[in-house]
N, C-alpha and C positions, 0 to 999 in steps of 0.2 A: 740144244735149246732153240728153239723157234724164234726167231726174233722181226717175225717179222712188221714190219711199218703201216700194217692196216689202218684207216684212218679211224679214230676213235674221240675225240675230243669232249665236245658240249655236255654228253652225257659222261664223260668220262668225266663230268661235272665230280669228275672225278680223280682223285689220288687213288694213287699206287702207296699205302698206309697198312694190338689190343682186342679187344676179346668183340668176340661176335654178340650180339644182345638179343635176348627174345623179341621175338614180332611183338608190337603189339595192333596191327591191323594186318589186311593182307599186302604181303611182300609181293614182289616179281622182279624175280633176276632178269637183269638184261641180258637178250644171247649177245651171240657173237656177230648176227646179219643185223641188229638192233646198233650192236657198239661201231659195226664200220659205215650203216650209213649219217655217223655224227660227223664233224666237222672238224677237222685237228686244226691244231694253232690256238687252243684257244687256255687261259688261265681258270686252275680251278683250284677254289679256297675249302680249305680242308678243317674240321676242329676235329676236338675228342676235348672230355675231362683232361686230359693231359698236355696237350700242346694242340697249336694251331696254325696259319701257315697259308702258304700260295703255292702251289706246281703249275709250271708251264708246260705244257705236253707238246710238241713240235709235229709234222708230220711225219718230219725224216728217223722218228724214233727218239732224238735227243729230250732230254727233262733236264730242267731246270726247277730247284726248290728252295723256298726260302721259307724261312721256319719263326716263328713267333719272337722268338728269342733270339736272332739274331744271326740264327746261322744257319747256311748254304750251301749248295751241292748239286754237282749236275753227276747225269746217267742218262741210263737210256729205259724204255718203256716200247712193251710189245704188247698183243695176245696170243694167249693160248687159250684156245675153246671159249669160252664167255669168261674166261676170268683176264682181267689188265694184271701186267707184271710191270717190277719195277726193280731195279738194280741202281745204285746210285755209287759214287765213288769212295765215301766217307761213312757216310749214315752211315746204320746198319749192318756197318764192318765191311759194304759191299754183297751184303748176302741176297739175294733174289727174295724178292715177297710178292705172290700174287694174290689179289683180291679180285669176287666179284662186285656187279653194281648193282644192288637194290633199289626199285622204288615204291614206296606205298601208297596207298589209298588216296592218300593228303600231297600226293604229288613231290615229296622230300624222296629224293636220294641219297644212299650211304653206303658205303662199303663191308664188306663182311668182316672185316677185324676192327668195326662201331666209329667209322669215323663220317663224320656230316659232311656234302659235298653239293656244291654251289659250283656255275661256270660264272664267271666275272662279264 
């Protein structure tokens, strides 16, 4: 596993986070020379129909998440290739999930398993 601590932040405007949705304008994945010239440290608020939420991406790879509902959980967060990963210690049983970062037409970025992502 690559884990490595490339900087990725602002647009990583993004969670590490459901099902992928049809375009409805044109998409474009962010690569991977797009993700590390972003600025890590920074807070990025996440929704979906189903929950919603704030992760903190660090530079040193560490995540910190805090969830709609009240609850919380840190891990760590790399890339491979243009996709952000995410590993957390509780979530997700701890199972690795990587997403890429889309943005549209309209300037909205979101992740490939339909989650809306904002940097704070």
């Amino acid at each position: 596993m690559n884990k490595s601590t490339k900087t990725i932040g602002a647009a990583l405007m993004l969670a590490g986070m459901a099902f992928a949705m049809p375009a409805q304008s044109a998409e474009r994945e962010l690569s991977a020379d797009q993700l590390n010239i972003i600025v890590a440290d920074v807070d990025v608020e996440f929704s979906s129909r189903w929950i919603s939420g704030v992760t903190r991406y660090s530079q040193d790879g560490s995540a910190k998440t805090e969830l709609s509902i009240g609850v919380s959980d840190q891990g760590q967060w790399w890339l491979e290739g243009n996709q952000v990963c995410t590993q957390w210690s509780r979530l997700r049983r701890g199972r690795t999930t990587c997403v890429t970062i889309l943005l549209d037409d309209n300037d909205t970025y979101r992740t490939s398993d339909g989650f809306s992502i904002r940097a704070l």
